[in-house]
TORMIDREN-331021 format. One record per residue (C-alpha): residue number from 0; residue in one letter; x, y, z. Coordinates in steps of 0.5 Angstrom, whole numbers, padded with zeros to 4 digits, m for minus. Example, Ala and Ser with C-alpha at 12.3 -4.5 7.8 and 13.67 -1.06 7.14 Angstrom:
BEGIN
resi;resn;px;py;pz
0;A;0025;m0009;0016
1;S;0027;m0002;0014
REM end
This chain:
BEGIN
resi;resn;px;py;pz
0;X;0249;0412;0563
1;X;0253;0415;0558
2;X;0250;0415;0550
3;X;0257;0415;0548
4;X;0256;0406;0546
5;X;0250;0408;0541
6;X;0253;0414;0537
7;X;0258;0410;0537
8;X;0254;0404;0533
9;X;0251;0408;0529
10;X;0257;0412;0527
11;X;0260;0405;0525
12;X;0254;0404;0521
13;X;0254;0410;0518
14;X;0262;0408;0516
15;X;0262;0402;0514
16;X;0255;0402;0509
17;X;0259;0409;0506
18;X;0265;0404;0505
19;X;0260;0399;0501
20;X;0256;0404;0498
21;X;0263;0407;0494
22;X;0266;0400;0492
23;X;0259;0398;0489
24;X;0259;0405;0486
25;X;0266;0403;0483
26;X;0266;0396;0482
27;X;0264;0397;0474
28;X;0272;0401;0473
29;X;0274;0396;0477
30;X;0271;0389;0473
31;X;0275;0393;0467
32;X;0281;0394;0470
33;X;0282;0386;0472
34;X;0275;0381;0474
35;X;0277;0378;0481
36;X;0277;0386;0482
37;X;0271;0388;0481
38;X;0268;0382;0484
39;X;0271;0384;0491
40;X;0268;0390;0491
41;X;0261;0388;0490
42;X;0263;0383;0496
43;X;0265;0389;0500
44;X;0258;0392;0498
45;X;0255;0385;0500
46;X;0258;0383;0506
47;X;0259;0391;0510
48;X;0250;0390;0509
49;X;0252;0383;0514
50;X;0256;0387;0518
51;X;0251;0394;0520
52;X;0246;0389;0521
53;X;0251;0385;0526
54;X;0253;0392;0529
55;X;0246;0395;0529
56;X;0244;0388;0533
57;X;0249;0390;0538
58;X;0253;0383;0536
59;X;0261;0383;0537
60;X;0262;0379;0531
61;X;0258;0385;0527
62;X;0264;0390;0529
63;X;0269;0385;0528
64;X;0267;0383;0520
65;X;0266;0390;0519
66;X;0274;0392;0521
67;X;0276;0386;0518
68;X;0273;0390;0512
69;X;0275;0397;0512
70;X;0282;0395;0515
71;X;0282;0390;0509
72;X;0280;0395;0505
73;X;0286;0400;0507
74;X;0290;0395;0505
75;X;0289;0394;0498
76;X;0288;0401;0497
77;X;0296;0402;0499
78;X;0298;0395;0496
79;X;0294;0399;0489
80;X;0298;0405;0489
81;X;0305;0403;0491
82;X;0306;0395;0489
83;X;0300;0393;0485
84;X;0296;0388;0486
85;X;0296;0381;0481
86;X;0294;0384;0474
87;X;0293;0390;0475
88;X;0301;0394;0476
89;X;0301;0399;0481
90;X;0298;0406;0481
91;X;0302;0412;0484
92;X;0299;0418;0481
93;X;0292;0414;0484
94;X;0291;0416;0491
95;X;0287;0423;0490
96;X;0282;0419;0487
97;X;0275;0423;0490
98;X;0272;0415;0490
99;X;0278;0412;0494
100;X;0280;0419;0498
101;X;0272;0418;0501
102;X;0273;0412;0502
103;X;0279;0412;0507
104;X;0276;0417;0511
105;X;0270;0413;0512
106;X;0275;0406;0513
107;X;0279;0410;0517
108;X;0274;0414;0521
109;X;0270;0406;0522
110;X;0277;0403;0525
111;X;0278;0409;0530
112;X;0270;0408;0532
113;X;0272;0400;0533
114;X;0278;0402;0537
115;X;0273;0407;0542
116;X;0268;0401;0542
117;X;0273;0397;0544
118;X;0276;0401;0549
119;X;0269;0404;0552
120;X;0267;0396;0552
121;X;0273;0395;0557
122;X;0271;0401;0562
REM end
């Protein structure tokens, strides 16, 4: 039997708690930049907590609140450089950030993990 499925899981765990760890390390610029801003990304650091403990308990739901985090995440992070998110105008020059820059690996880097999770599941 292959270990492929366990490496997998903790790789997502490892993923989707690094994305968390970011957005909580930048919630307080983000509160400054607009409240419901900061806000999100303390829930992003709440909520990737729910999902790891989902994954870690081999719960389907842990995989799939975990991609809705990172996907969501991906996309809020393009929507905030190329057409601004409400009250705060778009961000062009933004998107080498070191914090945002990690954070799309480990987002993107969680999304391919759950497509191959998918994947082996189906085998």
């Amino acid at each position: 039997m292959s270990n492929m499925p366990r490496i997998l899981s903790w790789f997502g765990i490892v993923l989707i708690l690094m994305t968390g760890l970011i957005h909580v390390i930048d919630a307080p610029d983000a509160l400054s930049e607009a409240a419901y801003k900061g806000w999100l990304f303390y829930a992003n650091g709440a909520v990737v907590l729910i999902a790891a403990y989902g994954i870690y308990r081999k719960y389907s739901w842990g995989w799939n609140l975990g991609f809705l985090i990172a996907a969501g995440s991906l996309i809020g992070y393009v929507a905030s450089r190329t057409v601004g998110l409400p009250q705060i105008p778009a961000e062009p020059d933004a998107w080498l950030e070191p914090l945002g820059v990690a954070s799309l690996v480990a987002e993107g880097l969680f999304v391919a993990v759950f497509i191959g999770m998918r994947v082996s599941n189906k085998k």
